[in-house]
Each structure stands twice: as structure tokens, then as C-alpha cells.
C-alpha positions as CSV (number, residue, x, y, z in Angstrom):
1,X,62.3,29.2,69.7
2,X,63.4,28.3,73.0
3,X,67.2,27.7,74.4
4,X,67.9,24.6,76.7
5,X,71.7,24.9,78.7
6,X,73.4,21.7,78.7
7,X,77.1,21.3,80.6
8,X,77.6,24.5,80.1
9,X,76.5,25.1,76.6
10,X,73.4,27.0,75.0
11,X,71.1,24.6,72.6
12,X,68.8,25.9,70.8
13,X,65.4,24.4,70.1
14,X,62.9,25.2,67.3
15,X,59.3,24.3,67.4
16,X,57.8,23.3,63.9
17,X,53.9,21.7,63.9
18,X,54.2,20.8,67.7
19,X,58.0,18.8,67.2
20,X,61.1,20.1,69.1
21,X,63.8,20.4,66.9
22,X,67.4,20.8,68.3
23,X,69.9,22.4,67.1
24,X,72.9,20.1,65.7
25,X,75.0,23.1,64.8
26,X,74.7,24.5,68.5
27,X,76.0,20.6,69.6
28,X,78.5,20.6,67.0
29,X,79.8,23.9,68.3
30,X,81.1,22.2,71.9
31,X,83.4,20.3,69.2
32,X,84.5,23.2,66.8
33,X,84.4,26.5,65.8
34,X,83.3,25.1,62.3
35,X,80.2,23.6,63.4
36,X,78.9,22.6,59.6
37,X,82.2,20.3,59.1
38,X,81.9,18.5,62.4
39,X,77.6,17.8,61.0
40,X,79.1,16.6,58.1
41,X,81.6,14.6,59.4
42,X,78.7,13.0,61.4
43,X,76.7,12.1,58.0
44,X,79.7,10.5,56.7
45,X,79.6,7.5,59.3
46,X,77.4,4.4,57.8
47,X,76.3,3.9,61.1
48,X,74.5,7.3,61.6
49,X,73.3,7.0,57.7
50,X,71.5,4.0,58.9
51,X,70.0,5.1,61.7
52,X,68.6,8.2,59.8
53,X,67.8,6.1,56.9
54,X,65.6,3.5,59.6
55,X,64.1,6.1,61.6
56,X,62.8,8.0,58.1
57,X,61.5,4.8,57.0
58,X,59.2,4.6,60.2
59,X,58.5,8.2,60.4
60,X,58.3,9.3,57.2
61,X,56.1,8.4,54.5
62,X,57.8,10.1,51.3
63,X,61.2,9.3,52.3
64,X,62.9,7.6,48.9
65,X,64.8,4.7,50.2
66,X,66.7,4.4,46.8
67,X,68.5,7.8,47.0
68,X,69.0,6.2,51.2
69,X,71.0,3.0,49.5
70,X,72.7,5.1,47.4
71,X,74.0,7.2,50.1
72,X,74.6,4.2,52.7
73,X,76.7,1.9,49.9
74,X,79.1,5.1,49.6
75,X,79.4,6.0,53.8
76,X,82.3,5.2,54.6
77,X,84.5,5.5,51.7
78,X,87.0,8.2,51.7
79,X,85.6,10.2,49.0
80,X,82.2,10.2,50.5
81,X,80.4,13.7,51.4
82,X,77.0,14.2,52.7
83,X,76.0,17.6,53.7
84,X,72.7,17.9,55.6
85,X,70.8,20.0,52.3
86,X,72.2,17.0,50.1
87,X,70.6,14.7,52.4
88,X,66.9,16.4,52.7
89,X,67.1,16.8,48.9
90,X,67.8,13.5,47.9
91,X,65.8,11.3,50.2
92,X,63.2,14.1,50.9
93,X,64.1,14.0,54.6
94,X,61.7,15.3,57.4
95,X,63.5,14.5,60.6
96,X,66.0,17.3,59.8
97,X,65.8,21.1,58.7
98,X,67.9,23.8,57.5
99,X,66.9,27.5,59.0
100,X,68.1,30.9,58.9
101,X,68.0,32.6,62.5
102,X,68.9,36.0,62.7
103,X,71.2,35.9,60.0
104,X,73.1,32.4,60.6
105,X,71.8,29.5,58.8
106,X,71.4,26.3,61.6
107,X,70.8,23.1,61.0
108,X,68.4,21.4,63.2
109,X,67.4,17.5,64.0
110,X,64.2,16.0,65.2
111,X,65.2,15.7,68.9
112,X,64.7,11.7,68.4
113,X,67.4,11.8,65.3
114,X,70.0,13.6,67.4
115,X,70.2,9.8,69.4
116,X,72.4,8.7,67.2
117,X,75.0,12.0,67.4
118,X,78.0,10.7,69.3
119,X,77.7,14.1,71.3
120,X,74.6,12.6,72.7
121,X,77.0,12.8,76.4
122,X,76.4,16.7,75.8
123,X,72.3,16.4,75.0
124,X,70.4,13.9,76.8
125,X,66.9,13.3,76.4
126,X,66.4,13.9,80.2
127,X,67.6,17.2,79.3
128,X,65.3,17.8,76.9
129,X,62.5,16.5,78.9
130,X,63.5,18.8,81.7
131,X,63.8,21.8,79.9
């Protein structure tokens, strides 16, 4: 586990079977002091459920695209939530993870999912590359 500082703000970044995963929670943090609810908020947008639905469809070989059109006919829609655990359940998700670091469960993104994260201004991939 390694920390990256970006304008001013500590990322984290997990290393699982050679991937860099960033934390989204640490990102999310620069927007609230309720991290999960800003993550969330970011699943809700039909844009970033198809971006995550597209790149798991490349990437990802057991991903179930029927649970993905479930979830991207509903984004949008007022009564629509999407937590990140709902997600990897459902569609059997790879590009993001849920782990508990000393104590505190984080939620982390495969550095190319966090692209599509409109906080991408706060973590570029120069930043990563840098690091």
C-alpha cells in the first residue's frame, strides 16, 4: 500500500496481482466528510454506469451484462441507489474492490475506472504515473 499527494490531498493506492487500485473513498473525501455518499452518488449517474459497464465488458470476462442493463435502465431515476458492494455483487465486478484498512473499510477503483469520476481534476493519470 502506497499513498500518492495530489493538490494537497493523501490518495491511497492498493496493489492487488500487479494493478494499482486507488482509493475512491480518499477522492471522495476532498468533496465530504461522508465519503461513501458522495461514491454513491457517483454510481447513480447513467453516464458513469456506462462507462463501468463498457470498461467491464472489455476487461472482464465474467462480468454479467444482464444485472449491467438492469442497473443502467434504472440510473437516473430518482429512486435509484447503487452502492459500490451492490454493484460487484450483481455484475461480478473486478475493476472495483471493497477493503478493510486498519479498521476503516475503503473502496477502491482500478486506476483506469476512476476516468470517469468527475473529480478526475483532483487525480490525474500523470499523477499516478509520477508517483
Amino acid at each position: 500500500m502506497a499513498k500518492i499527494n495530489v493538490q494537497q490531498t493523501d490518495v491511497t493506492i492498493l496493489k492487488i496481482n500487479e494493478d494499482d487500485y486507488i482509493s475512491l473513498t480518499d477522492i471522495a473525501r476532498v468533496k465530504s466528510t461522508d465519503p461513501f455518499i458522495v461514491v454513491c452518488n457517483w454510481m447513480r449517474n447513467r453516464n458513469t454506469i456506462e462507462y463501468l459497464g463498457i470498461w467491464e465488458t472489455l476487461y472482464n470476462p465474467g462480468f454479467k451484462p444482464i444485472e449491467f442493463d438492469r442497473f443502467r435502465n434504472e440510473a437516473g431515476l430518482n429512486a435509484f441507489t447503487l452502492s459500490p458492494q451492490k454493484w460487484i455483487d450483481a455484475t461480478h465486478a473486478k475493476g472495483m474492490v471493497l477493503c478493510t484498512l486498519g479498521g476503516f473499510m475503503g473502496h477502491y477503483g482500478f486506476y483506469k475506472y476512476c476516468a470517469a469520476l468527475p473529480l478526475k481534476k483532483v487525480l490525474s493519470t500523470d499523477n499516478l504515473c509520477n508517483s
